[in-house]
C-alpha positions as CSV (number, residue, x, y, z in Angstrom):
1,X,0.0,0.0,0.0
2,X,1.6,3.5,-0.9
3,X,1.4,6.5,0.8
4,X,-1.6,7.7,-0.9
5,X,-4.1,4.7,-0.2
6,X,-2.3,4.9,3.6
7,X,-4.1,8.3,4.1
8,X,-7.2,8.0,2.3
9,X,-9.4,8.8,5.4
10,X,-7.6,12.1,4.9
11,X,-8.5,12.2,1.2
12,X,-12.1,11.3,1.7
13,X,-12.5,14.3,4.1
14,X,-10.7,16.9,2.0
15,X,-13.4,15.8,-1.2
16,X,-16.5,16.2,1.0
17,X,-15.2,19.5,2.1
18,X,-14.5,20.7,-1.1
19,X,-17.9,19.6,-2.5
20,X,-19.4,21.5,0.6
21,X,-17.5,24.2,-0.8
22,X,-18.8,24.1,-4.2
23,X,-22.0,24.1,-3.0
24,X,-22.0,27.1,-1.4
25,X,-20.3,28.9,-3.9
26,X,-21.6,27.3,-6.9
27,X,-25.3,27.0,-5.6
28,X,-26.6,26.1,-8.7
29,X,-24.4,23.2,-9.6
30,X,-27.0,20.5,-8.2
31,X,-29.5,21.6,-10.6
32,X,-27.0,21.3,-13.6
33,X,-25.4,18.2,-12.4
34,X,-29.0,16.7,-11.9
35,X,-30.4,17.0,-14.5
36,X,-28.2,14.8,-16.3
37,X,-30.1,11.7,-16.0
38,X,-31.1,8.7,-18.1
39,X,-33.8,6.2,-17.0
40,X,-33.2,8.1,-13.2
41,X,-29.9,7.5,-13.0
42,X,-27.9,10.4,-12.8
43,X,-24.9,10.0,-15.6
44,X,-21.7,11.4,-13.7
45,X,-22.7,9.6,-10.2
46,X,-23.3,6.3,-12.8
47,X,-20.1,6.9,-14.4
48,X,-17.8,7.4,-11.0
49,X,-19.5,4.2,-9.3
50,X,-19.5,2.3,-12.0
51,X,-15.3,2.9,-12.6
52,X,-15.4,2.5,-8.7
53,X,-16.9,-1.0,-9.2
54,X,-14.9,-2.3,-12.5
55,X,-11.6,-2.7,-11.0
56,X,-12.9,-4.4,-8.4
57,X,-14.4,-7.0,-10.3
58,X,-11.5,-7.1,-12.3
59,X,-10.2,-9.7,-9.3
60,X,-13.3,-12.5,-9.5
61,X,-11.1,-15.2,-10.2
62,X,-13.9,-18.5,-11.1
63,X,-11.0,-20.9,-11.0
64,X,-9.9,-20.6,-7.6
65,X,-12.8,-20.8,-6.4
66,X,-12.7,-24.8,-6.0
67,X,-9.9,-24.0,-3.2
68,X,-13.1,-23.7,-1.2
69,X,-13.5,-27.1,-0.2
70,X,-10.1,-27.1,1.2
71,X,-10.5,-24.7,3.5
72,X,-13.9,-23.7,3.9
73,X,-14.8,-22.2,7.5
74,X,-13.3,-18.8,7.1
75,X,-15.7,-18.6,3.8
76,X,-18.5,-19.7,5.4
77,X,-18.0,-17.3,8.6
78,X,-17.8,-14.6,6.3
79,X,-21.1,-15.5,4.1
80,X,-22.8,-15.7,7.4
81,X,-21.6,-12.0,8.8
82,X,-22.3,-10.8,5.9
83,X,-26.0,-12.2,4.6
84,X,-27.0,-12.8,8.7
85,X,-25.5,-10.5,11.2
86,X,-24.9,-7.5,9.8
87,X,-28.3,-7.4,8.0
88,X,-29.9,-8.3,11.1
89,X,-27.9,-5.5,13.2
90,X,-28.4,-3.2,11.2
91,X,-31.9,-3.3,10.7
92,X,-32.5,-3.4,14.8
93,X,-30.5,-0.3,15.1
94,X,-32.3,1.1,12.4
95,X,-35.5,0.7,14.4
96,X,-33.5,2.1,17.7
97,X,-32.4,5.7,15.9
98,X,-34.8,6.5,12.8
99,X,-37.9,4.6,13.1
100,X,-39.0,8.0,12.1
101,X,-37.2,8.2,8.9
102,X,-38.0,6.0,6.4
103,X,-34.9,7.5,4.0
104,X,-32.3,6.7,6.7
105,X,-33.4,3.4,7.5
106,X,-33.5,2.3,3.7
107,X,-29.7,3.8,3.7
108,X,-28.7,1.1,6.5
109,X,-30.9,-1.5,5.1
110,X,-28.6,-0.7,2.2
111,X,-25.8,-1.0,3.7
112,X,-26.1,-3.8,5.7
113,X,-27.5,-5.6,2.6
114,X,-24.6,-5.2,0.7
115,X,-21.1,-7.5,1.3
116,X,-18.2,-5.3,0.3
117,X,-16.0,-6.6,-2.6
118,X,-13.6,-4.0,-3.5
119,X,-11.8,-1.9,-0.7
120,X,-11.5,-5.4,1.2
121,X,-8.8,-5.8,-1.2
122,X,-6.7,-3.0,0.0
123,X,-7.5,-3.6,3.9
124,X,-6.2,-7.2,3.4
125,X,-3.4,-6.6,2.0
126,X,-2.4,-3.8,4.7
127,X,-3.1,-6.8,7.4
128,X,-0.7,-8.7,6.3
129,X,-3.9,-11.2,5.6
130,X,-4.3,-14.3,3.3
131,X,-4.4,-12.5,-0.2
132,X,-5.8,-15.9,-1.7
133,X,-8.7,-15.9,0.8
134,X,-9.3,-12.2,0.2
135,X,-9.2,-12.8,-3.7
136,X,-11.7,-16.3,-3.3
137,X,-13.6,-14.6,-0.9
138,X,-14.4,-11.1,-2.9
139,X,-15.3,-13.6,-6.0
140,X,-17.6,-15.7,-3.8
141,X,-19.4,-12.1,-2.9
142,X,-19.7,-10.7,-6.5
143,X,-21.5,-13.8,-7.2
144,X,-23.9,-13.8,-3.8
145,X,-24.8,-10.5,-4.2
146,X,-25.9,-10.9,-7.4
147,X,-28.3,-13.2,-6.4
148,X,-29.2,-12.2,-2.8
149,X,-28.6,-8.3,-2.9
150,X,-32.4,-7.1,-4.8
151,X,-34.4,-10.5,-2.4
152,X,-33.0,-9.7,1.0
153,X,-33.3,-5.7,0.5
154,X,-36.8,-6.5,-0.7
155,X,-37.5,-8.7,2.3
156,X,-36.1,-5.9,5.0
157,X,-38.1,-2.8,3.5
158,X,-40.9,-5.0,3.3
159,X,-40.9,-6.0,7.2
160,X,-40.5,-2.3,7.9
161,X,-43.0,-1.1,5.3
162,X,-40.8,0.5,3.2
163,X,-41.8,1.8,0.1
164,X,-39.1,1.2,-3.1
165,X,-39.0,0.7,-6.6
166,X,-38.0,-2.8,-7.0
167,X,-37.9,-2.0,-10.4
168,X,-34.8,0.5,-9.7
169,X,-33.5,-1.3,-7.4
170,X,-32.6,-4.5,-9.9
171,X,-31.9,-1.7,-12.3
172,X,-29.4,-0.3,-9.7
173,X,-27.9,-4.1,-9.5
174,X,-27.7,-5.3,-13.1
175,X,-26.1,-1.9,-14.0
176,X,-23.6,-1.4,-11.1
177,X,-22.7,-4.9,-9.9
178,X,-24.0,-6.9,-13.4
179,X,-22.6,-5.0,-16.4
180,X,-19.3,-3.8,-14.6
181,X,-18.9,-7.9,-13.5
182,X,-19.7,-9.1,-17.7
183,X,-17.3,-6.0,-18.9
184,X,-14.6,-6.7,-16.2
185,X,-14.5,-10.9,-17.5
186,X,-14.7,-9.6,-21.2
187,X,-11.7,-7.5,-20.9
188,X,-9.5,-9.8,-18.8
189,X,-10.4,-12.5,-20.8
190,X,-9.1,-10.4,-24.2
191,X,-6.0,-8.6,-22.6
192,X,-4.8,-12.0,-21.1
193,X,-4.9,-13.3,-24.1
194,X,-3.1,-10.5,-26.1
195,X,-0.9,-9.1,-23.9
196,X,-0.6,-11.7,-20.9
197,X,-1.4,-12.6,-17.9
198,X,1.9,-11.1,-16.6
199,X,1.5,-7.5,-18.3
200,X,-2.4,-8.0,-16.8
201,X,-1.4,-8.2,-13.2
202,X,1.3,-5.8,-13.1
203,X,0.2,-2.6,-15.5
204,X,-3.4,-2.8,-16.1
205,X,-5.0,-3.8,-12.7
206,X,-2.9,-1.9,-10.9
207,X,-3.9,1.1,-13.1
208,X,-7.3,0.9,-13.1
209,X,-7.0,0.1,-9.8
210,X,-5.9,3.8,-9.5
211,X,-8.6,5.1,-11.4
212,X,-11.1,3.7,-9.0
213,X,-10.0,5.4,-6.2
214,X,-10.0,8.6,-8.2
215,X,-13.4,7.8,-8.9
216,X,-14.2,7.1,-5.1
217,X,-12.8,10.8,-5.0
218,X,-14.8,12.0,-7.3
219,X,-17.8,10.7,-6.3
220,X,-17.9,12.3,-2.7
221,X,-16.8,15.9,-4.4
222,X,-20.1,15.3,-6.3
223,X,-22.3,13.9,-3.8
224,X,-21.3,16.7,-1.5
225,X,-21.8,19.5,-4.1
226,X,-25.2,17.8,-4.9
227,X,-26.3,17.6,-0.9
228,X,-24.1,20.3,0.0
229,X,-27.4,22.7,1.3
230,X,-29.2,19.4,2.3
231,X,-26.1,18.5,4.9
232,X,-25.7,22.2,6.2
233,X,-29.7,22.1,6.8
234,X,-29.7,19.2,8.2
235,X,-26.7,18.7,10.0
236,X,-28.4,16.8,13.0
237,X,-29.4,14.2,10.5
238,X,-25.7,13.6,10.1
239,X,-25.4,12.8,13.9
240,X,-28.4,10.7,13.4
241,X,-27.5,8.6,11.0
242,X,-23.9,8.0,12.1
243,X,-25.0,6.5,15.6
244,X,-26.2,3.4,14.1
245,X,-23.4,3.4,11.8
246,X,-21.0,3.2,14.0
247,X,-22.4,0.9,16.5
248,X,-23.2,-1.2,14.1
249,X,-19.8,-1.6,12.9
250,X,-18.3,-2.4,16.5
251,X,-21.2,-4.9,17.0
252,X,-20.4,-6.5,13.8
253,X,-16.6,-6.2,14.6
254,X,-17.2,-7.7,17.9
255,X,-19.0,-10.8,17.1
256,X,-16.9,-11.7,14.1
257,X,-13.6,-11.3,16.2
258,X,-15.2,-13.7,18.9
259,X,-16.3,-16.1,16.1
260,X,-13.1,-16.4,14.2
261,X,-11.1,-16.7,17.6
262,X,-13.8,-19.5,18.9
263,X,-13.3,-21.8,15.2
264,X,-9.8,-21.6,15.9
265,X,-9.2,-19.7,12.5
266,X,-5.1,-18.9,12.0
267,X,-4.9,-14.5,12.1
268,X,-3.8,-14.6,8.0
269,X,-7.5,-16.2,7.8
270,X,-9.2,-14.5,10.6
271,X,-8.2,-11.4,9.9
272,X,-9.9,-11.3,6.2
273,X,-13.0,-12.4,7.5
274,X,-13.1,-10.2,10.0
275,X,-12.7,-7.4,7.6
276,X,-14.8,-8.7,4.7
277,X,-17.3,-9.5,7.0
278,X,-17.6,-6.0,8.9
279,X,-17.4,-4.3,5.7
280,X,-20.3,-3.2,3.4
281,X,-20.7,-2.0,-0.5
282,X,-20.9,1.3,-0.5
283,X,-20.7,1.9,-4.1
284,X,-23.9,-0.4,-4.8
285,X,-25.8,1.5,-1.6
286,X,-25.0,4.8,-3.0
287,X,-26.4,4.1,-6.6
288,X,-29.3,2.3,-5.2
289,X,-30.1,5.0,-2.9
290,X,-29.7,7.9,-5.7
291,X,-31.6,6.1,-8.3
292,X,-34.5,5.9,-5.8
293,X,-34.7,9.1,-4.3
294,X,-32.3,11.5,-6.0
295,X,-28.6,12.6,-5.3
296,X,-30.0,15.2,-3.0
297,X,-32.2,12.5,-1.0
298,X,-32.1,11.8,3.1
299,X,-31.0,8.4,1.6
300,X,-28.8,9.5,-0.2
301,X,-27.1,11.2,2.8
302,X,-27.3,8.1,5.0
303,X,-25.5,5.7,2.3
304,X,-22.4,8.8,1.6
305,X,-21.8,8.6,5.5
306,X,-21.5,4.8,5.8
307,X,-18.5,5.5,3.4
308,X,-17.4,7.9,5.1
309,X,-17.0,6.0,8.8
310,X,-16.3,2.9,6.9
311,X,-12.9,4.0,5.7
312,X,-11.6,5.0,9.3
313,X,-13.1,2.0,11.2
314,X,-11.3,-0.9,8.7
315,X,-8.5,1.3,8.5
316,X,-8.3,1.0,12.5
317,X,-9.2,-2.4,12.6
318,X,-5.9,-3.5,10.5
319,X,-4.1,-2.0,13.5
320,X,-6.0,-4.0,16.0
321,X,-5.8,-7.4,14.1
322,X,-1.9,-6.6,14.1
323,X,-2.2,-6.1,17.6
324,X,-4.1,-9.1,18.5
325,X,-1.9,-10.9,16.5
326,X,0.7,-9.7,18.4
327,X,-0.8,-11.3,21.5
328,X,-1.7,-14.6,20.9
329,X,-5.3,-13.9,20.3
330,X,-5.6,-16.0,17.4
331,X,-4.6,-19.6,17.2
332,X,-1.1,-19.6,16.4
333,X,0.0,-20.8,13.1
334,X,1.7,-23.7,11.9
335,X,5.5,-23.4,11.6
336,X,5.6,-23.3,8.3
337,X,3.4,-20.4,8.6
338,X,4.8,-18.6,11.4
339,X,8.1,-18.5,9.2
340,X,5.8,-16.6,6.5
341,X,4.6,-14.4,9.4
342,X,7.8,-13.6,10.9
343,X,8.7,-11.4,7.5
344,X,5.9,-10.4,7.2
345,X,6.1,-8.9,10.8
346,X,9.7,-7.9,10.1
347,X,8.3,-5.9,6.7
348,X,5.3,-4.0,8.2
349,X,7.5,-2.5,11.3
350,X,5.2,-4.2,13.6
């Protein structure tokens, strides 16, 4: 991880204050940028979360995943956090803080709905986690959420009596999870083949790869310049929303740190499933929640601050996983490991 990625907490606040900015200066920005819309999707929000989402399906990798049955508990304590628990959390905390706002509970209901498969990447890799776990893991989700994202988000607003446009909301899917996941095995299917899978890796992932994160960037300046007067106005809503949020993600954090230490999981494993598992899609939430209500929506609002306490929390949680490491509260691992662990200890300045 370079300095850049490092710091992106910092980044992430610097673009929503600039998009503040602009929306005080520039009031009339969210009317032009709004009105660009096809179908109710609103092009340059579809454009920045769609490159968010490309590179990271650039990484679903079909073959490996038959490694599953060799080791399949960390897997399967990760599908359960994240189709179970954190749906199920989130939704009771929901009730706690906004019963009163339908908008804000449909942003956690979003959020809690939706497995992350993209920044997981980065956190893992930070921890010092199993990198093959990460990469089987993130393919497993691209593939579940296809096919449980649109049911169990139906299911939740339907217990709460949530109206939503299920037609927008598989919209939202096939366009933001579906056509970036068909484009992204296209294109490494054709640049494999022409240029290798060598020149693949190590130039056009890690490019793109890049180019998402400007595109995170991008999509908070506009999100913020779009709900710039909505935030300021309603800056208690902020407050609101971020209660849940954040006790939702120690909750989540809590019970998968207990559960991976309890199935005796190794840290390398434990430590991506803890992540992956405390850690929602954004990207997906955000688009869902715009082509809904609107970029200036209560929803809207709700889904851009789960980003934006996301980043700090799994950012802090890499620390603490090296820390726990560091005190035996994982199983220890096998020698062969621990050899493995040893540099890797030496090479993080732990």
């Amino acid at each position: 991880m370079n300095k850049f990625e490092k710091y992106l907490f910092l980044w992430v606040l610097l673009c929503m204050v600039i998009g503040l900015l602009i929306s005080q200066v520039v009031p009339n920005v969210a009317n032009v940028i709004d009105s660009w819309q096809v179908g109710g999707i609103s092009i340059p929000i579809g454009i920045c979360l769609f490159l968010m989402m490309y590179p990271a399906l650039l990484n679903l990798q079909l073959s490996e995943l038959k490694k599953l049955r060799n080791n399949p508990k960390p897997i399967i304590l990760t599908l359960i956090s994240n189709w179970i628990i954190a749906p199920i959390i989130t939704l009771v905390l929901a009730n706690l803080f906004l019963k009163e706002n339908q908008q804000l509970v449909l942003s956690l209901i979003l959020l809690g709905s939706s497995p992350c498969t993209a920044m997981v990447l980065v956190w893992g890799k930070l921890a010092n986690g199993n990198q093959e776990q990460n990469v089987i893991t993130t393919s497993v989700n691209t593939i579940t959420i296809m096919f449980f994202y649109v049911p169990l988000v139906s299911l939740l607003t339907g217990i709460q009596n949530i109206p939503i446009d299920r037609l927008m909301l598989l919209l939202s899917a096939l366009v933001f999870i579906g056509l970036p996941l068909a484009l992204g095995i296209i294109t490494k299917k054709i640049l494999t083949q022409v240029k290798g899978q060598e020149w693949f890796d190590l130039k056009y992932r890690p490019f793109i790869g890049k180019l998402s994160t400007l595109a995170l960037l991008s999509t908070l300046i506009i999100l913020f310049a779009l709900n710039g007067n909505v935030l300021i106005s309603n800056f208690d809503k902020l407050l609101l929303v971020s209660a849940p949020l954040l006790i939702g993600f120690f909750l989540v954090v809590g019970i998968n740190l207990f559960i991976t230490r309890v199935a005796g999981l190794e840290y390398p494993e434990a430590i991506i499933s803890v992540i992956i598992g405390s850690s929602s899609h954004f990207e997906i939430a955000i688009a869902t929640a715009v082509g809904m209500y609107g970029v200036g929506s209560m929803a809207a609002l709700g889904t851009t601050m789960g980003l934006f306490w996301e980043v700090p929390i799994m950012l802090s949680l890499v620390y603490i996983g090296r820390y726990l490491r560091q005190k035996g509260f994982w199983k220890s691992p096998k020698i062969v490991d621990r050899k493995r662990m040893t540099a890797d200890t030496v090479g993080d300045g732990s």
